[in-house]
N, C-alpha and C positions, 0 to 999 in steps of 0.2 A: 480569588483569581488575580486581582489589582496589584496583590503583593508579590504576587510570582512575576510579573512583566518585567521588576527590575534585574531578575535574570537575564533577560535578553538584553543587551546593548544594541542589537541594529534599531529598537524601538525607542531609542531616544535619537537617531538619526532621522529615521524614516519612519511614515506611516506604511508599515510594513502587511499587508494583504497578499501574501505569494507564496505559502505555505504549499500551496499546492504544485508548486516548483523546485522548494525546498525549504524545509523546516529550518527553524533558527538553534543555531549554539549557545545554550546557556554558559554559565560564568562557570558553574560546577561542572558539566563537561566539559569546558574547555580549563581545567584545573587540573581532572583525572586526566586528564589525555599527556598534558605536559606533563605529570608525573610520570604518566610510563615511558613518554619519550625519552625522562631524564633516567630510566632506571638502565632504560636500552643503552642510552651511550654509556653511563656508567658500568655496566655489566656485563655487557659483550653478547656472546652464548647465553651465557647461563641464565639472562633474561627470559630465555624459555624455555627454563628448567621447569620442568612439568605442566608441560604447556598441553598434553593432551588430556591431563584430568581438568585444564581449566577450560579446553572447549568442551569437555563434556558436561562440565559445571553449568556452562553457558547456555550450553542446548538444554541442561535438565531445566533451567528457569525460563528459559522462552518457552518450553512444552507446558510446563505449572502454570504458569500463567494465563496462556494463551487455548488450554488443556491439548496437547498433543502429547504425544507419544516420545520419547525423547531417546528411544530407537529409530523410530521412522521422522525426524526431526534432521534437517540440513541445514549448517551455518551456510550461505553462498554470497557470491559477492555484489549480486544483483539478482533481481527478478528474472530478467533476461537470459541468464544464464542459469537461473534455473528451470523454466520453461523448454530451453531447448534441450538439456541434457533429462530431464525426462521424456519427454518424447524421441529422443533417441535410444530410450531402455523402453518403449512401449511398441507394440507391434502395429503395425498403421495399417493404410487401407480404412479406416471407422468412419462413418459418416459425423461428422463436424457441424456444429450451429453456432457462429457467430452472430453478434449484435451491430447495427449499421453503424459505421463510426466509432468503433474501437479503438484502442490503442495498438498501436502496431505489434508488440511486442506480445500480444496475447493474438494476435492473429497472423503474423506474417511465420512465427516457426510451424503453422499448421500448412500451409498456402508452398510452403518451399521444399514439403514432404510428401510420401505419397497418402496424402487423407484428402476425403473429399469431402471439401467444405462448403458450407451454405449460406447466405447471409440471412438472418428474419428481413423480411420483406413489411411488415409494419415498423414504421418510425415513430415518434414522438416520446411522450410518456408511456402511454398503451407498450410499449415494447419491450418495457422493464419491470410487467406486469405477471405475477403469477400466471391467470388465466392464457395471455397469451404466449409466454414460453410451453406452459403446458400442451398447449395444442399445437404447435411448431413442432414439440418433439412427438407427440405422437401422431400427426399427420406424415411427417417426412420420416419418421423411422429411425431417428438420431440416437446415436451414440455415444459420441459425449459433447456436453456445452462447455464452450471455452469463453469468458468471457472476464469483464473485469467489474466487482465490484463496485466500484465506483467510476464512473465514465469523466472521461480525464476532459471531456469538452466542454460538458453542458452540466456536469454535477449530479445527473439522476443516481440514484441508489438504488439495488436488488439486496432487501434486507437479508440478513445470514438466514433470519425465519425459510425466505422462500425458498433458498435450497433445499431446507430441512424436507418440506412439506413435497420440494420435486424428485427428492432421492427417495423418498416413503411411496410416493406414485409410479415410478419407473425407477425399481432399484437395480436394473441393468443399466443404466445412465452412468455413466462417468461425467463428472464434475470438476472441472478445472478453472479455479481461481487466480485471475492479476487480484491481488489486494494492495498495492502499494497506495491506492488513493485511499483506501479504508483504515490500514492496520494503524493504530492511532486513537483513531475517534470516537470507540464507544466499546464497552462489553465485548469480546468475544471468545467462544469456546467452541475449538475446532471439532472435536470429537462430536458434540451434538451438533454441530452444521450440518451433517451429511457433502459435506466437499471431497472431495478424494483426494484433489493435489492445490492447496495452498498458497501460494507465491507472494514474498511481497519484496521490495527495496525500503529499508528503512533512515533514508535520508528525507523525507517528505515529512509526516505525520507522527514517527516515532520520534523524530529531529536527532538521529542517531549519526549524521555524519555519514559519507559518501563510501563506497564500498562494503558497504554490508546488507544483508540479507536474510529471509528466512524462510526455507520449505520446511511443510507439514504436507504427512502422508497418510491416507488411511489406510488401515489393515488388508483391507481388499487390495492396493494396489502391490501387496509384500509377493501375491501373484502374477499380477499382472505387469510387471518391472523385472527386465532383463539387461542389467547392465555393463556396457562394456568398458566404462572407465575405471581404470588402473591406475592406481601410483603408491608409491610408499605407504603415505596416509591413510589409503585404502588399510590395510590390514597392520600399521603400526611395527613393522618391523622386515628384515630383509626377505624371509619368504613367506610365500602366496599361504602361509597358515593360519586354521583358524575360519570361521566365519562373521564376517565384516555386518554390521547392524545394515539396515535397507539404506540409513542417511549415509553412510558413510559412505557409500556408492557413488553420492553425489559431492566427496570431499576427498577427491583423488592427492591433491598436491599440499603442501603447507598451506595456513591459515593465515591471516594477520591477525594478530592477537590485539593490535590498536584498534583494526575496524572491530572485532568483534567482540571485544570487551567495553568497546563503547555500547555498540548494542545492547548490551547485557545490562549496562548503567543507566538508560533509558528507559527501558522496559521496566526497570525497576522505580524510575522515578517517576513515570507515567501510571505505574502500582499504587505509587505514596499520595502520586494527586488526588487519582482513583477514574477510573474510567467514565463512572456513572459523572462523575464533576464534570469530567472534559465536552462529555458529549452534551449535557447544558448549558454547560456556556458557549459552545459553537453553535446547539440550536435556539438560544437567548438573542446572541450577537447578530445571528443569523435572518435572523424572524426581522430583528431589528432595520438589517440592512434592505431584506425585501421590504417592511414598510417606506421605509425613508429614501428609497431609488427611486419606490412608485409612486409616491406624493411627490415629491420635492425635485424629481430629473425629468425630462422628455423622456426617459427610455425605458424600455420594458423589461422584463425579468424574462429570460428562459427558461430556467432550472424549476422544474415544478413543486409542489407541495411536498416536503418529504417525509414517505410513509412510514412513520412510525422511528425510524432512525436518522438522522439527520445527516449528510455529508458535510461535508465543509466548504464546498465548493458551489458559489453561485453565481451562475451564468447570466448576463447581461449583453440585452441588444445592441450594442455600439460601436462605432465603424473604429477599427484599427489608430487614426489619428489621435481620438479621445486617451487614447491607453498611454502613446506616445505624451502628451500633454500630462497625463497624470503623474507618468515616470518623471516628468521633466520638475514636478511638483514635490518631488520626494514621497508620493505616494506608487509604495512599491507592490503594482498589480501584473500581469499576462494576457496576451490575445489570445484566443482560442475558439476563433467561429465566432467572437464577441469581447466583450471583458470576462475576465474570468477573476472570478476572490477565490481567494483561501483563505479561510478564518477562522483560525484554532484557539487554544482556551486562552493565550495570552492576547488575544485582542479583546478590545472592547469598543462601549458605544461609543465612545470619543472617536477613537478611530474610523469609526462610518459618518459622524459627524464633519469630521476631516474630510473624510473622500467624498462625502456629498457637497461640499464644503467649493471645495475644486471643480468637482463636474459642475452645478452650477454657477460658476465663476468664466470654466472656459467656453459652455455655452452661450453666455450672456443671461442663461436667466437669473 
C-alpha cells in the first residue's frame, strides 16, 4: 500500500486524514480526466459519439462489480439526488425509522414528504445493532428503514451482513441505503445485501471526483417505483417509445461523461487494489490510531469497536480548537461532534504518528 501513496500528491503536502470529506486524486485520474478534456476541445460533438453505449458500459461495470443489476442501476450526480428522485416514484404515507444523528440527506427527503417518520430512540453503539433495529421495526410497525451505512459523525457501522439477516426477518421492510461513507472500503455485493435502494456519492471513498454517483435497485422495487421523470435520455430518442430500463427513470437529461467515466476508472482501480486490501489497511491503520490517541493523547475515542467491517472513520473526543490547530499544522482532519479521521488505504502509521505527533505538541503533553 506504501507504493500507492505516491499516487496521491496532497500526501506529500499534507498529513492528509479527511477522506471522509473527500477522497484524494490520484496522478492516474487526474491523467485520464485531462485526456478527455483534451479529446472534448479537440472534437467538439463528436466527443460523444456513442456516448450512450459508454454509459451503459459504465453502469454494466459498476453492477459487476458491485453485483447489481445494470437495468435497475442509476449513474446520478449525487446521493442526494438520488434519494429524492426515488421517493418521488415511491408512494408515501409508510412508516419511516430513522437513526439519532443521521445525515441529513438520508433524512430530510423523508421529513419534507408525506411519510411518517420515527427516530430510534436508543443512542450510542446499541443503536447500530441488529437486535435493536430488529425490535424498533417490529414493535413500531415500520416500513421501511432509511438510514446511512456508515454514520458521518461518529464512524459506527451497520455491516451489509445486518441488512441481509433484517430483510430475511421482515421481508415487507424496504431498505434504504446512504452508502457514500461505505462505497469504498470493503467487499460489497448488492444483490445479497437485501437493500432495496442503494445510494452513494462517490467523491469520498471511491475518490472518483465530484459529481458522480451510483443507485442500485432491487427487483422488488421494479413495482414498487412509479416514475414521473422525463426527458430525452429517458427513452433515447424523440418519441415516448419503447420501454426505458427501471435506472433510466432516474436519468432523465444528458450525462457528463467526465464525472462519469471517472467513476468507472475508480471502481476499477479500486477492483485492481482489491477490496479485501483496502479494508485492511484502513482496519490496520485504524486499530493503530485508536491505540495511539488512547495511550499517548488526553482524549478519548468515540467510535466504538467495529464489528466485523471496519469504517474508516474514527471519531474523537476533542473540542473544536484542537481540529483548528491540527489544520493549522498541515494535518488535514474535520469537526464533527469531535475530531473526525478518515483513513483509507493510502494512509499509514507514520501518518498517526504525525497527528499524535501535533496533538501532543498542542496540548503540552
Amino acid at each position: 500500500m506504501n507504493a500507492l501513496r505516491e499516487q496521491y500528491l496532497a500526501l506529500e503536502q499534507f498529513t492528509y486524514l479527511n477522506s471522509c470529506s473527500s477522497g484524494l486524486m490520484s496522478k492516474d485520474l487526474l491523467a485520464f480526466r485531462r485526456n478527455l478534456d483534451e479529446e472534448y476541445q479537440l472534437q467538439g460533438s463528436n466527443f460523444r459519439a456513442g456516448v450512450y453505449d459508454k454509459i451503459k458500459e459504465i453502469k454494466s461495470v459498476a453492477a459487476s462489480i458491485f453485483g447489481g443489476h445494470p437495468e435497475r442501476t442509476a449513474l446520478i450526480p449525487s446521493c442526494s439526488h438520488g434519494i429524492n428522485m426515488v421517493l418521488d416514484a415511491l408512494a408515501n404515507g409508510q412508516k419511516v425509522l430513522h437513526l439519532p444523528g443521521d445525515y441529513p440527506s438520508i433524512v430530510w427527503p423523508f421529513t419534507s414528504r408525506n411519510f411518517v417518520c420515527t427516530t430510534l430512540g436508543t443512542k450510542g453503539p446499541e443503536a447500530y445493532t441488529l437486535e435493536t433495529l430488529s425490535a424498533a421495526i417490529e414493535s413500531q410497525r415500520i416500513e421501511i428503514l432509511a438510514v446511512s451505512a456508515v454514520q458521518y459523525s461518529n464512524g459506527e457501522i451497520i455491516p451489509p451482513a445486518t441488512f441481509r439477516v433484517l430483510k430475511d426477518r421482515f421481508p415487507g421492510l424496504l431498505i434504504i441505503v446512504d452508502a457514500t461513507q461505505f462505497l469504498g472500503i470493503a467487499p460489497f455485493h448488492f444483490h445479497e445485501s437485501g437493500i432495496d435502494v442503494f445510494v452513494a456519492s462517490a467523491f469520498k471513498w471511491l475518490c472518483a471526483g465530484y459529481g458522480n454517483g451510483v443507485l442500485f435497485l432491487s427487483e422488488q422495487m421494479e413495482q414498487l417505483l412509479d416514475s414521473q421523470l422525463r426527458g430525452y435520455n429517458t427513452y433515447k430518442q424523440p418519441r415516448q417509445e419503447g420501454t426505458p430500463t427501471l435506472g433510466e427513470y432516474f436519468e432523465p437529461g444528458h450525462q457528463d461523461l467526465l464525472a462519469f467515466q471517472s467513476l468507472c476508472f475508480q471502481i476499477e482501480q479500486h477492483q485492481a487494489i482489491g477490496f479485501d486490501n483496502i479494508q485492511a489497511q484502513i482496519r490496520k491503520v485504524k486499530t493503530y490510531a485508536r491505540e495511539m490517541i488512547a495511550t499517548e493523547t488526553p482524549y478519548a475515542i468515540i467510535t466504538s469497536e467495529d464489528p466485523g467491517v471496519a469504517s474508516g472513520i474514527l471519531s474523537v473526543d476533542a473540542p473544536p480548537p484542537l481540529v483548528k490547530q491540527l489544520n493549522a499544522q498541515q494535518v488535514v482532519c474535520s469537526y464533527n461532534r469531535g475530531l473526525r479521521l478518515g483513513i483509507h488505504f493510502y494512509n499509514n502509521e507514520e501518518d498517526i504518528d504525525r497527528l499524535v505527533g501535533v496533538m501532543r505538541a498542542v496540548t503540552g503533553n
